[in-house]
C-alpha positions, 0 to 999 in steps of 0.5 A, a space after each residue: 182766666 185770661 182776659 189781657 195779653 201783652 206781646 212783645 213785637 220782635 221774634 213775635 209777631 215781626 220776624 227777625 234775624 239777629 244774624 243779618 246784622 252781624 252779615 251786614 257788618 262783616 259786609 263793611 269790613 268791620 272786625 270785632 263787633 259780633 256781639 254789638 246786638 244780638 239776642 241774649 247779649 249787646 253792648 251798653 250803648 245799645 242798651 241806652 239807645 233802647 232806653 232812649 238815654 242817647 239819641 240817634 246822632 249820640 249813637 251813629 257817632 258811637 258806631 263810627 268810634 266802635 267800628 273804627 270807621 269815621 267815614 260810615 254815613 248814617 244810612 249805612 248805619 241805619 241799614 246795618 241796625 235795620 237789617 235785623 227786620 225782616 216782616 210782620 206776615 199777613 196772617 198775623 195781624 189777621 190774627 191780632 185783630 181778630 184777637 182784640 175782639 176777644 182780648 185786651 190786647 197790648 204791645 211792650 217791644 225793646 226796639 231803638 228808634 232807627 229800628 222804629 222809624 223804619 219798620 213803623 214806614 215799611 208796615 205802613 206802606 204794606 198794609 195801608 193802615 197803623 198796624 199798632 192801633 188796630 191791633 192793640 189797645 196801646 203799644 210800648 216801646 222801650 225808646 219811649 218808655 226809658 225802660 227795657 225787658 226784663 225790668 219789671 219798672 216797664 211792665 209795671 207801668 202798663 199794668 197802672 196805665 190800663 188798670 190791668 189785673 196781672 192775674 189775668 194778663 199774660 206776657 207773651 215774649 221769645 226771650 225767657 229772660 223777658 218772660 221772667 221779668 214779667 212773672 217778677 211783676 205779677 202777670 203771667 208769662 209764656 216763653 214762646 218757642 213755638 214757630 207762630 203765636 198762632 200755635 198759642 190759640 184753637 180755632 175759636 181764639 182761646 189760648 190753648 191749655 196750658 199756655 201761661 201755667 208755667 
């Protein structure tokens, strides 16, 4: 029986569009960086920045070197790296905090701390409250971790942290990547292609069968 979830953030519960910050680079003039982040695949630097191994100076420079463009200010930066964002809907936080009466429930995200700041502001603004503390029991971010799905040393961490049993954790995560990893540490994990985590649960909150058995 499940009695704890972990859910990633992005693709999950926040929207996101890994095409917008291609659109947005190419709107700068900027050739050859197609692939600096994006789904399944970015560069090493963007690694590091969702470690938290290089801070946001040391990667803003890194963007005016790759980019061929000293003269890019740090908001123009901050707003190609945003652009991925697009929003966390009201039904969903409806549904996770409906969920954590039922649940044990955590965030674990990769995210950087541009993308962070902003949308931690943005949510704030809309919904008046700290979406992550009603939510979740606790939220982890990559940035703040040092670490990043799929290395099981993250989902490690969080199992110790909250004394979770992993047989009765589930990992929710767009990413199958993501999910493996998770599996590789224990817990339980569902790879989510559904349209919405609330195709995962029935009227009464449960999880559906099957979710997680794979």
């Amino acid at each position: 029986m499940i009695k704890n979830i972990i859910f990633d953030f992005g693709g999950v519960i926040h929207d996101i569009r890994y095409e917008n910050v291609v659109e947005a680079i190419a709107r700068l003039g900027i050739k050859g960086m197609d692939d600096f982040y994006g789904k399944h695949h970015q560069t090493a630097e963007m690694d590091l920045f969702e470690k938290g191994l290089i801070s946001v100076t040391q990667f803003r420079d890194y963007m005016r070197q790759v980019s061929g463009h000293p003269e890019l200010s740090d908001q123009l930066i901050d707003d190609v790296v945003n652009a991925i964002l697009i929003d966390v809907p009201k039904e969903r936080v409806s549904l996770l905090c409906a969920l954590r009466h039922k649940y044990r429930t955590f965030l674990f995200s990769n995210t950087n701390q541009i993308n962070y700041d902003c949308f931690t502001n943005r949510l704030s603004l809309k919904y008046g409250f700290d979406i992550f503390e009603a939510c979740f029991e606790k939220a982890y971010f990559s940035q703040m971790m040092h670490t990043r799905k799929p290395s099981v040393e993250g989902f490690r961490q969080i199992i110790s942290d909250n004394s979770l049993n992993p047989a009765e954790t589930l990992f929710i995560d767009d990413i199958a990547a993501n999910a493996e990893g998770a599996r590789r540490a224990g817990l339980k994990a569902h790879h989510l292609v559904e349209p919405d985590i609330s195709y995962l649960f029935d009227d009464g909150l449960s999880l559906k069968a099957g979710v997680g058995v794979e």
